[in-house]
C-alpha positions, -999 to 999 in steps of 0.1 A, spaced: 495 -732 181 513 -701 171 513 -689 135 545 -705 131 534 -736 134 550 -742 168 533 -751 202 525 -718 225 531 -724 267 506 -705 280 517 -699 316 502 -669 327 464 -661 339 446 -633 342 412 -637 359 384 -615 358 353 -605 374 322 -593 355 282 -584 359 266 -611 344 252 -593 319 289 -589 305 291 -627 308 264 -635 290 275 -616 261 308 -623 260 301 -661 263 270 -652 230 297 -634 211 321 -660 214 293 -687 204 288 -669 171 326 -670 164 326 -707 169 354 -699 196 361 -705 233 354 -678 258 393 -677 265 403 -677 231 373 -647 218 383 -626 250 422 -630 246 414 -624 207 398 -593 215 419 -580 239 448 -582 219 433 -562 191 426 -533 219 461 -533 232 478 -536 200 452 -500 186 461 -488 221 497 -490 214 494 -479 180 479 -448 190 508 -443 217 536 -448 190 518 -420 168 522 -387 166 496 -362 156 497 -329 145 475 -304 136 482 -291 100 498 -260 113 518 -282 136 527 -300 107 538 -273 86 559 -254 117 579 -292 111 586 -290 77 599 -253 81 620 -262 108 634 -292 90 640 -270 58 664 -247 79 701 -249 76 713 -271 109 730 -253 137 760 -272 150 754 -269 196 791 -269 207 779 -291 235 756 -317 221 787 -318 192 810 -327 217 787 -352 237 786 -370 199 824 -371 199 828 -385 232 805 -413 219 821 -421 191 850 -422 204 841 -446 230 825 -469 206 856 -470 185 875 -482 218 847 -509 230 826 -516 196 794 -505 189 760 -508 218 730 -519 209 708 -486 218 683 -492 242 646 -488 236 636 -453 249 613 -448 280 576 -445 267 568 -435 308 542 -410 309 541 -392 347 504 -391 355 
């Protein structure tokens, strides 16, 4: 069941192939969390992808990085002619159809 109270489908499988070592403590660990294999590894899995993602969405700076930012954002704005007009365009065009939901940017990285 989901936190929500409601029933969870669980459709999807992902199967994995370990040296039995890694089996044995997996399958110990999970023992001494009074939890199913399935249920400790998808536990713990999640918790890695959900840092991993963390870490993706942040941004670190150093602190002269950091400070470069704040000057930058203490300067007066300079108007670009073109990116100006780009905004314009837009607006205009969601006057004439109503506003778009904005899509989620790419997080792509080119390896």
């Amino acid at each position: 069941m989901s936190e929500t109270g409601h029933e969870v489908r669980r459709s999807e499988r992902i199967n994995l192939r370990v040296e039995p070592e890694t089996d044995q403590l997996l399958r110990a660990a999970a023992r001494v969390e009074h939890k199913s294999l399935s249920a400790f590894m998808v536990e713990s899995a999640l918790d890695r992808a959900r840092q991993v993602m963390d870490a993706e969405r942040r941004l670190a700076l150093s602190r002269e990085e950091f400070d470069r930012v704040l000057e930058e954002l203490d300067r007066p704005p300079q108007v670009i002619p073109p990116l100006l007009e780009l905004a314009q365009r837009v607006r205009h065009q969601d006057n004439r159809t109503g506003p778009q939901k904005p899509s989620a940017p790419s997080r792509r990285r080119a390896y």
